[in-house]
Structures are given as structure tokens and as C-alpha cells.
KEZA-428015 format. One record per residue: x, y, z of N, C-alpha, C in turn; residue in one letter. Coordinates in steps of 0.2 Angstrom, whole numbers, padded with zeros to 4 digits, always signed. Layout:
<rs>
XYZXYZXYZA...
</rs>
This chain:
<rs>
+0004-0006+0000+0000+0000+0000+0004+0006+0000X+0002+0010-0003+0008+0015-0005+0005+0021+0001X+0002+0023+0006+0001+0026+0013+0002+0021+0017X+0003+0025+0022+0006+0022+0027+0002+0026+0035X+0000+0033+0033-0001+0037+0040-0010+0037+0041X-0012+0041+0045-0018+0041+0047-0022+0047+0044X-0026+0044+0038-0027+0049+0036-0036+0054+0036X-0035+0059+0039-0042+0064+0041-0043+0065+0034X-0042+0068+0028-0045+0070+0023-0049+0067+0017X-0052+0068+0013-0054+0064+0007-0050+0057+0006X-0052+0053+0006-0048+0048+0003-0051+0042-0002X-0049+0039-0004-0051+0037-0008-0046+0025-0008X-0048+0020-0006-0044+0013-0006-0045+0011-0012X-0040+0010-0016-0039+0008-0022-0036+0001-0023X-0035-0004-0027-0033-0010-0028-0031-0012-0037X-0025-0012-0037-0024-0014-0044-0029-0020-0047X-0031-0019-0052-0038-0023-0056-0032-0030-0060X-0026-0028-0060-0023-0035-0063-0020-0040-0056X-0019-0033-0050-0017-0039-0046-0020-0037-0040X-0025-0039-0035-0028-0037-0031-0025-0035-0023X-0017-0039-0024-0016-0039-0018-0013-0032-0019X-0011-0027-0022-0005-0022-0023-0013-0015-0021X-0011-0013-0017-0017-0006-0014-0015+0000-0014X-0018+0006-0014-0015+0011-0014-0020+0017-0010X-0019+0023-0007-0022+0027-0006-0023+0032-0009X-0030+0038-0011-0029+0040-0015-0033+0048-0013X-0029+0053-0012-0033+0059-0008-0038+0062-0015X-0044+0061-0013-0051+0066-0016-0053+0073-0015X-0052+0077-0021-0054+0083-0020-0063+0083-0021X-0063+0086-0014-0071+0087-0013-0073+0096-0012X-0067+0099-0014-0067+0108-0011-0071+0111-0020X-0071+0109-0024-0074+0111-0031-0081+0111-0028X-0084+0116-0032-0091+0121-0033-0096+0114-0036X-0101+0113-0034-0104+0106-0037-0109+0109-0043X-0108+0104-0048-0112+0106-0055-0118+0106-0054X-0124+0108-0058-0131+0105-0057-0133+0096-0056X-0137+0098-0049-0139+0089-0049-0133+0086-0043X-0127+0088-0043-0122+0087-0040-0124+0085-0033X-0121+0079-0029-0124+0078-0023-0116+0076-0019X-0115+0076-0015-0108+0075-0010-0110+0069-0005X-0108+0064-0006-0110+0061+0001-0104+0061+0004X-0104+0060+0012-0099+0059+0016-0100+0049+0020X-0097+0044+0017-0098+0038+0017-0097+0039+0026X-0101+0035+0029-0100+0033+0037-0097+0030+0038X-0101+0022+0035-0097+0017+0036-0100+0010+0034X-0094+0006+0030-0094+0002+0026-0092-0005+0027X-0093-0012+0024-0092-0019+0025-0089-0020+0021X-0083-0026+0023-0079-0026+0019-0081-0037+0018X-0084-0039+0017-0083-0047+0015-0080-0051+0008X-0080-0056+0008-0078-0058+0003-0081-0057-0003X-0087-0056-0002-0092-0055-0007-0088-0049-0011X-0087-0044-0007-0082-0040-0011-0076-0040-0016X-0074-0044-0013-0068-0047-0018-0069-0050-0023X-0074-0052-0025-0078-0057-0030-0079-0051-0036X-0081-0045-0032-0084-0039-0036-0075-0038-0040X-0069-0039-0038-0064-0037-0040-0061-0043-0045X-0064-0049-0045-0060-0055-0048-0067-0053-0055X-0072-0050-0055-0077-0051-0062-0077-0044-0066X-0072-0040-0061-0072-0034-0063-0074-0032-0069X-0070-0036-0074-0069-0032-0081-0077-0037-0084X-0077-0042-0081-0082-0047-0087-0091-0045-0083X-0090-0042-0080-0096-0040-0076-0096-0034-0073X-0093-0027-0076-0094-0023-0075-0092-0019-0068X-0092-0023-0063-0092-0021-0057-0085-0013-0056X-0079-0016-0060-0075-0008-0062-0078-0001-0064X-0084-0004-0068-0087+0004-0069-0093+0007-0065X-0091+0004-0058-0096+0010-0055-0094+0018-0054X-0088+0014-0050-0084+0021-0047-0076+0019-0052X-0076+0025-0059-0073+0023-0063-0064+0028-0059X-0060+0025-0062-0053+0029-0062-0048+0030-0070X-0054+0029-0074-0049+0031-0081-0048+0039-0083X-0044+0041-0079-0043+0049-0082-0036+0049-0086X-0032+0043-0085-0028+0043-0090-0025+0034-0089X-0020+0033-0092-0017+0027-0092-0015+0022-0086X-0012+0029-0083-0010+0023-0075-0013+0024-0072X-0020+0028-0071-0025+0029-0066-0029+0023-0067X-0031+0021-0076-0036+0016-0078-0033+0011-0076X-0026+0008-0073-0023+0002-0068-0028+0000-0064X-0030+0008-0059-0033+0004-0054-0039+0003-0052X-0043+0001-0047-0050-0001-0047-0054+0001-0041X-0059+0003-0039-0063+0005-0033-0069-0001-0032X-0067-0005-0027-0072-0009-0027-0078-0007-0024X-0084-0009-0026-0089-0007-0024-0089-0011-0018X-0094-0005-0013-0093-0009-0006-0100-0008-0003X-0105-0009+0002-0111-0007+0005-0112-0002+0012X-0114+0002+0011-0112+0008+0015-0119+0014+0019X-0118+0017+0022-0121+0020+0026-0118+0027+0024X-0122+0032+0023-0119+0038+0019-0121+0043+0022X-0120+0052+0023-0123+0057+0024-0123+0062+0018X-0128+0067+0016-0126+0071+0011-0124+0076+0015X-0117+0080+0012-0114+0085+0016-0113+0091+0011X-0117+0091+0005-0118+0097+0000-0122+0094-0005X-0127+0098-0006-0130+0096-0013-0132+0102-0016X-0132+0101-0024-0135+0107-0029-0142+0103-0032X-0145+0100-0026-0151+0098-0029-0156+0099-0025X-0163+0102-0026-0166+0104-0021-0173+0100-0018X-0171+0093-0020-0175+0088-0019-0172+0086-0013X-0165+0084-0012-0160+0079-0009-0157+0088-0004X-0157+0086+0003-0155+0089+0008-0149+0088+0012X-0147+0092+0014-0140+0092+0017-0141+0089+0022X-0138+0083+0026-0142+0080+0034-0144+0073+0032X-0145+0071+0024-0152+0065+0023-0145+0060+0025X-0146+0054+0028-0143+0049+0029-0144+0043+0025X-0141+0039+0020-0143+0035+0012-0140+0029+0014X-0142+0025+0014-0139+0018+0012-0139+0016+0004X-0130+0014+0003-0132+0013-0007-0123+0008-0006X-0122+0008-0012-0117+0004-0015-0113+0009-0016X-0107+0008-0011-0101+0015-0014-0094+0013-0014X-0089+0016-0015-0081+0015-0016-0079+0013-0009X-0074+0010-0007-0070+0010-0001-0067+0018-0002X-0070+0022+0002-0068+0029+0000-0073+0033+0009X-0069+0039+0008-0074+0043+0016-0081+0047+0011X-0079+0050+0007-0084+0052+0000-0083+0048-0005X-0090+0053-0006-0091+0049-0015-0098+0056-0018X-0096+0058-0026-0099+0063-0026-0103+0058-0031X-0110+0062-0032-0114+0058-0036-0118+0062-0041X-0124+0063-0046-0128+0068-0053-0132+0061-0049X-0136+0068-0047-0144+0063-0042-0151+0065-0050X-0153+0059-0048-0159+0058-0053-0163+0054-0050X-0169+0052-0056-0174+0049-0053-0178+0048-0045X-0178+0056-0042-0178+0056-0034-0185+0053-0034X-0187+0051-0028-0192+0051-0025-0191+0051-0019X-0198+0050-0016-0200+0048-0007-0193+0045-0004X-0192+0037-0007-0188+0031-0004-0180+0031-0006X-0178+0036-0013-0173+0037-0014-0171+0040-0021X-0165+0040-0020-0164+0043-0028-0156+0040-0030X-0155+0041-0040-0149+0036-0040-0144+0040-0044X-0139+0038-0045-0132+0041-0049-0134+0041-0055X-0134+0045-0060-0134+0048-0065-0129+0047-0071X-0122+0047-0066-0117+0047-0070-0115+0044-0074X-0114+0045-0082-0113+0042-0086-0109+0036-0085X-0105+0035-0081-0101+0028-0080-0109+0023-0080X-0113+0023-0077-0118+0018-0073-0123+0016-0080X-0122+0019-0085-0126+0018-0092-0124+0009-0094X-0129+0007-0094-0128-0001-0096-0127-0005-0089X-0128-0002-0085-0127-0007-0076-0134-0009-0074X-0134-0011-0070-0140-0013-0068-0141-0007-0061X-0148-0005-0064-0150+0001-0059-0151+0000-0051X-0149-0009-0050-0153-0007-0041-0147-0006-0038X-0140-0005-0042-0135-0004-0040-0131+0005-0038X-0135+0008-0043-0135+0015-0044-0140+0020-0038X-0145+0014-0033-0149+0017-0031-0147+0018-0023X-0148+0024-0020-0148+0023-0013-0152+0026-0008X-0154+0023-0005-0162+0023-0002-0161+0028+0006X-0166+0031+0006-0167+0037+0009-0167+0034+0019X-0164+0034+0022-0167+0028+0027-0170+0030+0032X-0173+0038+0030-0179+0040+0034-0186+0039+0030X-0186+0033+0026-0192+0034+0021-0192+0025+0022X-0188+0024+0024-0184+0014+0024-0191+0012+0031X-0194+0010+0029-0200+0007+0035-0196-0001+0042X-0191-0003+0037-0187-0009+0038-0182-0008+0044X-0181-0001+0043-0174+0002+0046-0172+0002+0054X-0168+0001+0056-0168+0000+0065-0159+0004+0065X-0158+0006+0068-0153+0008+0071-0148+0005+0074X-0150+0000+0077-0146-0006+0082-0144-0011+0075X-0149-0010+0072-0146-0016+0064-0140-0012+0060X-0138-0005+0061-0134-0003+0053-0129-0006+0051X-0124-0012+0057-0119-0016+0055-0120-0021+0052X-0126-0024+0054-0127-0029+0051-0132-0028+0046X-0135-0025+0043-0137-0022+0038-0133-0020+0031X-0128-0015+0033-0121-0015+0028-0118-0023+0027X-0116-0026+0034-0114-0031+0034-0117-0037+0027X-0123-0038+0028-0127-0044+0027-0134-0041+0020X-0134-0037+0023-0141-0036+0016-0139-0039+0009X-0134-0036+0005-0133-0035-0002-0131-0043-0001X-0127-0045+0002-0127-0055+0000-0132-0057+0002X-0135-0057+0007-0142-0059+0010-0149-0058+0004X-0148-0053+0002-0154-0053-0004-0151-0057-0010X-0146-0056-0014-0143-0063-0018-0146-0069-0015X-0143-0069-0010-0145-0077-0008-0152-0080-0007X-0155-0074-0005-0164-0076-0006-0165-0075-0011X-0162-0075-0016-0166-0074-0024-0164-0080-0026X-0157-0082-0025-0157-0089-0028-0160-0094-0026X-0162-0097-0018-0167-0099-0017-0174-0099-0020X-0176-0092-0020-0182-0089-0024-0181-0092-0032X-0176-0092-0033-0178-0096-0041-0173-0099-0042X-0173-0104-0036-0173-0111-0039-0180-0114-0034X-0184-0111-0032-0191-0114-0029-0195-0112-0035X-0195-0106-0039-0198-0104-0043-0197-0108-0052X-0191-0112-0051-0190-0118-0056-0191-0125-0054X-0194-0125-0048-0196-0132-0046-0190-0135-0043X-0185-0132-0041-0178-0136-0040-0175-0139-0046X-0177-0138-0052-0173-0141-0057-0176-0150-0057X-0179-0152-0053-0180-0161-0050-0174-0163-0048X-0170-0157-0043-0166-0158-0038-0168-0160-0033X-0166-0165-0026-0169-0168-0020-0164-0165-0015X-0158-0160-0017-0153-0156-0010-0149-0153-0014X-0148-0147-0009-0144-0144-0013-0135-0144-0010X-0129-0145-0014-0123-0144-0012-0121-0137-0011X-0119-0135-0005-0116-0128-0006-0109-0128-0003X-0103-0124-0008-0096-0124-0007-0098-0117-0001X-0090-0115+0000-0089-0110+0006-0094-0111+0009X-0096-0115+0012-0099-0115+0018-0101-0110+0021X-0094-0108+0024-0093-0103+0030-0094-0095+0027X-0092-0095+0021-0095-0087+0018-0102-0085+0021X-0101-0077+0022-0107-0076+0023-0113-0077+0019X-0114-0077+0011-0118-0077+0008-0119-0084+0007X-0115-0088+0009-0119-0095+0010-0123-0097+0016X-0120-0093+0021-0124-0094+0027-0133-0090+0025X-0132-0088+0024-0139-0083+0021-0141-0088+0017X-0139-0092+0011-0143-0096+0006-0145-0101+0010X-0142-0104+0016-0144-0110+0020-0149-0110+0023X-0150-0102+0027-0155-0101+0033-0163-0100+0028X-0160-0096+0023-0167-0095+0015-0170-0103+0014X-0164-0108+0014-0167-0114+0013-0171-0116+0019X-0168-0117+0024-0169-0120+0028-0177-0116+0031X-0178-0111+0029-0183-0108+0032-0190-0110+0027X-0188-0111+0022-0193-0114+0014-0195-0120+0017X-0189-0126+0019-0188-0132+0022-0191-0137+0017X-0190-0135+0008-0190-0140+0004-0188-0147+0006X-0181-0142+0004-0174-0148+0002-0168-0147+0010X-0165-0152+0010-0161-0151+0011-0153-0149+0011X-0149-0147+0014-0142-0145+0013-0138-0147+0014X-0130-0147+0010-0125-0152+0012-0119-0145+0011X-0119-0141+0016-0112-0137+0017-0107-0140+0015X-0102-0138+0013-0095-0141+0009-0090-0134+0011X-0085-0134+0017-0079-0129+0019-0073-0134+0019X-0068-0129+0022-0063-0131+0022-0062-0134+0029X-0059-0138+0032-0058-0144+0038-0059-0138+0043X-0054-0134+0042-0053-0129+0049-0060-0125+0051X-0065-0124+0044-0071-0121+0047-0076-0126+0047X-0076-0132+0048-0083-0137+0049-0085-0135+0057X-0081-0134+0061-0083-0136+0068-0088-0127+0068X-0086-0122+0065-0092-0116+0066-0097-0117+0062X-0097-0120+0055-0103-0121+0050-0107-0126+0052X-0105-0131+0054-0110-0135+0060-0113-0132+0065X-0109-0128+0070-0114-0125+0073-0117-0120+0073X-0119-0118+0068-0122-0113+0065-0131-0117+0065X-0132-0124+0062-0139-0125+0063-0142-0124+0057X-0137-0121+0053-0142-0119+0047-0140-0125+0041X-0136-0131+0040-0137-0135+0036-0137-0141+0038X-0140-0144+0035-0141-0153+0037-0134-0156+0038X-0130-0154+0034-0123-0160+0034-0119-0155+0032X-0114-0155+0035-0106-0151+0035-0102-0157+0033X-0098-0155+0028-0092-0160+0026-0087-0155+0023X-0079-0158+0023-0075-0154+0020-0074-0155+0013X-0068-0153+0009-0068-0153+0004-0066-0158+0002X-0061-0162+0008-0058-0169+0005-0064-0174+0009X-0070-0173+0008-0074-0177+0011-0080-0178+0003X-0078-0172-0002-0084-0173-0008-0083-0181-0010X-0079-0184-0009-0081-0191-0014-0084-0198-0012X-0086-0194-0003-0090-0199+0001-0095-0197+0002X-0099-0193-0004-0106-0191-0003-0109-0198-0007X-0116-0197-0005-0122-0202-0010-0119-0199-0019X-0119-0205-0021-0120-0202-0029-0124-0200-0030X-0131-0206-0030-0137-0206-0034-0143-0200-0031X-0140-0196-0028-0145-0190-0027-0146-0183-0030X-0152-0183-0034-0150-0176-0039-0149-0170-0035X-0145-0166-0038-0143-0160-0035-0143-0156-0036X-0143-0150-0032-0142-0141-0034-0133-0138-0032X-0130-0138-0036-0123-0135-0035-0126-0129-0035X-0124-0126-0028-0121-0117-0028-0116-0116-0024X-0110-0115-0031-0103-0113-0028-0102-0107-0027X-0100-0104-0021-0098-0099-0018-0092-0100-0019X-0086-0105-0021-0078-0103-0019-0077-0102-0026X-0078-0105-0031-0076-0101-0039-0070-0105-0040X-0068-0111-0037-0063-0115-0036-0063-0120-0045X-0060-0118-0047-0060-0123-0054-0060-0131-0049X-0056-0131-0046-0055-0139-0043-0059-0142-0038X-0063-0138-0034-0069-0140-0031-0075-0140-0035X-0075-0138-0042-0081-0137-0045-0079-0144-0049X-0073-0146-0052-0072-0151-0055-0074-0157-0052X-0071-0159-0045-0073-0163-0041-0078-0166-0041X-0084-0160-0039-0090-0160-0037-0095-0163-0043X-0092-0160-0049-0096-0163-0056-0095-0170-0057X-0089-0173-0057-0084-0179-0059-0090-0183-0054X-0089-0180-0046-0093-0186-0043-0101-0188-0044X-0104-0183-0045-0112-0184-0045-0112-0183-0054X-0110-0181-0056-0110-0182-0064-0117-0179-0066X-0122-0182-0071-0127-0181-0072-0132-0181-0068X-0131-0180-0061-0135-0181-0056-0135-0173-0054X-0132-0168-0055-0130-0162-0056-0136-0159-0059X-0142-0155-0059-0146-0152-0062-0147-0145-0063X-0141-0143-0057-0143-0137-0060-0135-0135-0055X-0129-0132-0057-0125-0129-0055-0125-0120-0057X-0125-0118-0051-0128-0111-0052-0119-0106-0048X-0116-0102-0052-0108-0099-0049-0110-0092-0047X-0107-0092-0042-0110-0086-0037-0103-0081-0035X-0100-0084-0031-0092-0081-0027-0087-0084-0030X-0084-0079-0027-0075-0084-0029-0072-0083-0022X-0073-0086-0016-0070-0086-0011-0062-0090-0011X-0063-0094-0016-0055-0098-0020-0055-0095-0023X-0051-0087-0025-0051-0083-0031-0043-0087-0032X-0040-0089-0027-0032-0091-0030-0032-0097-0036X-0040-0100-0036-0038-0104-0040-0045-0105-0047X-0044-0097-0047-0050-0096-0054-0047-0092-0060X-0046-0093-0065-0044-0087-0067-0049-0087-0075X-0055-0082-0074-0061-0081-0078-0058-0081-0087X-0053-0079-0084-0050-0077-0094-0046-0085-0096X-0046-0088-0093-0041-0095-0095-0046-0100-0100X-0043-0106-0101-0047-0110-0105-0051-0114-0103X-0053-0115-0095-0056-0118-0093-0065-0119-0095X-0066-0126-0096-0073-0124-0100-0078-0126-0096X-0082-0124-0095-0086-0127-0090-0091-0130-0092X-0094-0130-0100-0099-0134-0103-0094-0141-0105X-0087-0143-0102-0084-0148-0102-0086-0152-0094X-0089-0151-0092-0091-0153-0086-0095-0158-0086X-0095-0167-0082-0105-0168-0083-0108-0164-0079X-0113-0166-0080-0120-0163-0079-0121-0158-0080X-0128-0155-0076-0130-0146-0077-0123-0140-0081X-0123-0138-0085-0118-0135-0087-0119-0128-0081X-0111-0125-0080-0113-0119-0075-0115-0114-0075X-0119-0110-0074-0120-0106-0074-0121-0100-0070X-0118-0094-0072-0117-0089-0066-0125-0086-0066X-0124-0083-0057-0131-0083-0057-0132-0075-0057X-0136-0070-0061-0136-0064-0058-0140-0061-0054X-0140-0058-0049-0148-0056-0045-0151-0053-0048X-0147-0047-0051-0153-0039-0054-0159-0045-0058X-0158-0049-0063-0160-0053-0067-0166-0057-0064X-0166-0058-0057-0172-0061-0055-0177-0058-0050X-0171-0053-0047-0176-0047-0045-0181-0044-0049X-0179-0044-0054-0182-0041-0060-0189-0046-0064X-0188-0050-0062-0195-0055-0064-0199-0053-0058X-0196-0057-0051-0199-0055-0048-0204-0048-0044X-0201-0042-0046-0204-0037-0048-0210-0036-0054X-0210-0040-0059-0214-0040-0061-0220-0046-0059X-0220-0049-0057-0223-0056-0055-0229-0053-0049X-0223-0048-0044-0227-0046-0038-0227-0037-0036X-0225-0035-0040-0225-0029-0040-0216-0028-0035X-0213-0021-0035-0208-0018-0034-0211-0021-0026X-0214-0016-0023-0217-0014-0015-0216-0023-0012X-0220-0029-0014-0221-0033-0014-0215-0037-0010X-0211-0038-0019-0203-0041-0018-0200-0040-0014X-0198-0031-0011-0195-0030-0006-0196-0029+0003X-0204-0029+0001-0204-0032+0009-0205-0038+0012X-0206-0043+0005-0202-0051+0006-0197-0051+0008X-0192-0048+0005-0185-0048+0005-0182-0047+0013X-0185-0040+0015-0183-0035+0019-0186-0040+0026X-0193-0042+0027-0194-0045+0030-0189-0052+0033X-0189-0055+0028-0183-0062+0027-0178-0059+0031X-0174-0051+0030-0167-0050+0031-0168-0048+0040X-0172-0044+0043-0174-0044+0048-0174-0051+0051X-0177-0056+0051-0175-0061+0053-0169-0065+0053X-0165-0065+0046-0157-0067+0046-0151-0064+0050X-0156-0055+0052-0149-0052+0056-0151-0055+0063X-0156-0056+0066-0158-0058+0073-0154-0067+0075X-0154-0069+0066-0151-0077+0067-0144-0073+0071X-0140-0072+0066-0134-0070+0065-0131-0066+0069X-0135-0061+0074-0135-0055+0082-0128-0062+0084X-0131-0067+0085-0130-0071+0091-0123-0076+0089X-0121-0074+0082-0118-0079+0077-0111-0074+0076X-0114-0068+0075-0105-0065+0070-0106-0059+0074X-0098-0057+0079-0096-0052+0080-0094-0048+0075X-0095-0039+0077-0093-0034+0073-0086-0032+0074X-0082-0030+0070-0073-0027+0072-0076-0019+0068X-0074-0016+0071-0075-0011+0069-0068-0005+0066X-0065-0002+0062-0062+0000+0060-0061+0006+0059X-0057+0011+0059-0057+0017+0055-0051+0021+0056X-0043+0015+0054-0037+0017+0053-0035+0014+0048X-0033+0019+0041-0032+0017+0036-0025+0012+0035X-0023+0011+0042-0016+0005+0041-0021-0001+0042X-0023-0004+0048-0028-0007+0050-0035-0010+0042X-0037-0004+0039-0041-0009+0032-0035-0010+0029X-0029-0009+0028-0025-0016+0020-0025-0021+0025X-0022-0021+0033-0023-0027+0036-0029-0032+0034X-0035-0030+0037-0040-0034+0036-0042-0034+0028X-0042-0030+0023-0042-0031+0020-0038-0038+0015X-0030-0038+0016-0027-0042+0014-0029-0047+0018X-0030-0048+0022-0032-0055+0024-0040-0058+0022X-0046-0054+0019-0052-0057+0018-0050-0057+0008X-0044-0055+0008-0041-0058+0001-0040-0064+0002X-0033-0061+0005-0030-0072+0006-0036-0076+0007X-0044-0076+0012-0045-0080+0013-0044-0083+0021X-0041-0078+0024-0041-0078+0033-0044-0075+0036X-0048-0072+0035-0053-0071+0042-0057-0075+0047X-0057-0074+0050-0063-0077+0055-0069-0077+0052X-0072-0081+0051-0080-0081+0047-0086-0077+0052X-0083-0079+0058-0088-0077+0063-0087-0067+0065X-0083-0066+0063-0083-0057+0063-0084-0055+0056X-0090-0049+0057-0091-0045+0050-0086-0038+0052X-0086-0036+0048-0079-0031+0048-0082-0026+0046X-0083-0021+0050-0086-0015+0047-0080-0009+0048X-0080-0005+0042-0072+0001+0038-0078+0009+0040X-0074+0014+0043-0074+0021+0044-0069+0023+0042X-0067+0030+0038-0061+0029+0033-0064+0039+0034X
</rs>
């Protein structure tokens, strides 16, 4: 990381897009006169999970780089702002919808600011404007007003940042794979276990109480995924080839492991109905532009799963209002599981995030603390 000191001003946590471990810090000019539309938030505070990481390994092939873009020239377009889930205040606006004071929850940069071109305002929120966001998916650009949030508690903001934005993923893929009948799958397999976003998919299961669950971590984390409560069966990774063969199945990988995904296919082969690719918690051993084919695989060929894409049915199916206070409701309950499951670390020295941050790269964290960043 190219700082080193504690920094009080704009700032801005940067990560090289070819190599994630190399960081930088980057001072933000926020003292400029703001153009029409122009909104200033001041970030409070943000989560840092793996699920984040995953945004930096799809970067280029899913977009995730052009939220909060950095191409002003050649070696600026090196690096990349990962999007991260945060708790915001506006502390200047030139728009006379949007108030100085409003407090926003939305998807922003590992950054203390973030300026935004506010549009489409209403009552519950309004979104970024900015040319970068043309072709994204819009529930990404949105950030909700959280005195208009009927769901909102204040004893929840950590786990809220923490858990919503995987916690919602993870109930949509339940949600459609109930809304496809499970494929004439009879259990589902899930890698990384111990990820947050899997623990979310498990409790969405377990709470429907179709099918079944067979978590799949790594040895060191069976003894917490187990006690968790939320899967049927916990096994390791050198444990995939003493599963049942003959039971059809739902693959949702979380770890994006070319070699646990091969494993998994080789064993249950055509029994594989539906493999759905979500995370890369094994980013060390993915690499999206190589020749690995996946429709060489047996069964189900893989397929990545997008949310906006099913949020987006379901919005029409039940209306906007509807979906998200399924959603909201569900998540309410998953934070009350969770109160009792995952300690908060709380953060706000910029030597302290590359620490934690380099480690929920490698893949060392403690599953059981969510990491919350003030910057």
C-alpha cells in the first residue's frame, strides 16, 4: 500500500484490477463548486466481505469496475474501486430535492466520499446519474433514503451493511430455484460453507424447508458451519467423494474453485441439475479469462447466477413494494439469526483496512466477525 499514515482527509482505497493484492491510497478533491444535480455524500461506514472481492476478480467481465470509474488517464485506468455497502450522509447538494443531513444507504467506493448527478428522486430514494452507470444494472445506482426505509432499525446498521446486499442474492437464488421447481433436484450442495452469503442461502433454505443442505468448507471451518444450525450436513472438501452419488442435486458454488467445482461434477456427474456460480472465495484458483470450460463438465452446465435478473422477474410477477418487503422481511429475521452468530470489528485506521483487507483476500478471516471500515 503506498500510505502508510492516518489519514483525516478525502480519501479514496484503491486496488490494482490485474493484481488485487497491490493497494493504494488516493486523496479526493471534494473543495470544487458542485455542478447541477451534483450531490456530496460523506460515506460513514462500510463492510468489507468476501463477497467484495468477487466484485474485483469479475471486474472487467461483469462490470463491477465501472461503477466508481478511475480512467482519467493510463495509469490511473490500472486501478479499481471496489464497490462496497455503506451508510452515507449528504454534506452538500445542488439539488433541491435531496437535503444536506439526509442519511442514504447505497453501494459506494472504499472511499470517506463519494460525489454523485442525483436523478430519478423520490420519497424512498434517488440514483447516480453518471454516465459511468449507463448499461449497469440500476438497483446498483440506487440509494435509499433511510428515513423513508420502513425496515430500518438503528441497532441493525452493521449488520445491515454487513449482510443485506449477499443476504438478498442469496434469497433470490433460493427464490428461483423454488420458482423452477428445483430443477428435480432432491438437495442442494453448497461450497464455502462458512461465507457469509452462503450462510444466508442456508437459513433461505432451511426456512422454505423443501430440500435439504449439504455445506461443503474447508476442515478448519466445519466445527463453526456446523454450529451454525443452518445445514443438514457439513463436510470438507476432502470429504466430496464420500457423498451419496445417486441424489439429484443443486450446485451453488460460492468458492469459484476450478478444482472443487471439478470434483463435485466428476462425482455426482449427471445427477448435477442445476449448477448455479456465485463467489469466488477460492479466487487463487480461478482465473475467468483462461481456457477452462465449464460446458466440459457432466451434468447441469454452470451457470453464473445474476440477482438484478431475478429481482427483476420478480418485480414484475409481484410488483416492486411486494418483492422487497419479502426480501426485507426475510433479512430482519437473518440479522436476529446472525446477532448471536457473527461479531462486529469495527475499523477506522487506514493501516488497519489493508490489514483486514489483505487477509479477507487471502481468505483468513474469521467467518464469525463482519468487519465494518470508517475511513
Amino acid at each position: 500500500m503506498e500510505s502508510h499514515t492516518r489519514l483525516n482527509h478525502a480519501v479514496v482505497f484503491e486496488v490494482a484490477k490485474s493484481k488485487l493484492t497491490k493497494t493504494r491510497v488516493v486523496s479526493l478533491n471534494t473543495t470544487t463548486a458542485l455542478a447541477d444535480d451534483e450531490v456530496l455524500l460523506k460515506i460513514d461506514k462500510f463492510a468489507l466481505t468476501a463477497n467484495n472481492i468477487s466484485y474485483g476478480i469479475t471486474g472487467d467481465s461483469l462490470g463491477y469496475w465501472r461503477f466508481f470509474p478511475t480512467e482519467k488517464n493510463a495509469e490511473q485506468a490500472q486501478w479499481g474501486q471496489l464497490p462496497v455497502m455503506g451508510f452515507a450522509e449528504v454534506v452538500a447538494s445542488n439539488n433541491q430535492q435531496i437535503r444536506v443531513g439526509e442519511r442514504v444507504w447505497g453501494f459506494v467506493p472504499m472511499a470517506s466520499h463519494l460525489k454523485i448527478i442525483a436523478g430519478n428522486i423520490n420519497s424512498s430514494g434517488f440514483s447516480d446519474r453518471n454516465p459511468c452507470r449507463e448499461g449497469l444494472a440500476p438497483v446498483y445506482s440506487r440509494f435509499d433514503r433511510v428515513a423513508s426505509n420502513p425496515f430500518y432499525k438503528q441497532t441493525n446498521e452493521d449488520f445491515d451493511i454487513l449482510l443485506r446486499g449477499l443476504f438478498t442474492t442469496s434469497w433470490l437464488v433460493d427464490d428461483f430455484m423454488f420458482d423452477n421447481h428445483y430443477f428435480g433436484a432432491e438437495q442442494y450442495l453448497i461450497t464455502s460453507a462458512s461465507s457469509k452469503t452462503s450462510i444466508a442461502l442456508a437459513f433461505a433454505i432451511k426456512r422454505r424447508n423443501d430440500l435439504p443442505t449439504i455445506g461443503i468448507t474447508s476442515q478448519s471451518n466445519c466445527q463453526f458451519v456446523a454450529a451454525l444450525g443452518c445445514y443438514d450436513q457439513v463436510i470438507s472438501y476432502q470429504q466430496i467423494t464420500s457423498l451419496q452419488l445417486n441424489t439429484a442435486s443443486i450446485l451453488v458454488d460460492m468458492a469459484g474453485s476450478k478444482t472443487i467445482l471439478t470434483a463435485i461434477h466428476q462425482h455426482f456427474a449427471d445427477k448435477i441439475k442445476y449448477s448455479c456460480l456465485i463467489g469466488a472465495t477460492h479466487h487463487q484458483d480461478i482465473n475467468i479469462n483462461d481456457n477452462f470450460k465449464h460446458d466440459a463438465l457432466p451434468g447441469a452446465v454452470p451457470t453464473f447466477f445474476f440477482a438484478p435478473t431475478h429481482i427483476k422477474k420478480r418485480t414484475l410477477d409481484w410488483g416492486a413494494s411486494q418483492t422487497m418487503q419479502q426480501i426485507n422481511l426475510s433479512l430482519l429475521q437473518y440479522i436476529e439469526f446472525c446477532r448471536s452468530k457473527i461479531t462486529i470489528n469495527h475499523t477506522d485506521n487506514i493501516n488497519q483496512l489493508e490489514t483486514i483487507y489483505q487477509q479477507v483476500l487471502a481468505g483468513k478471516t474469521d467467518p464469525s466477525v463482519g468487519q465494518i471500515v470508517s475511513l
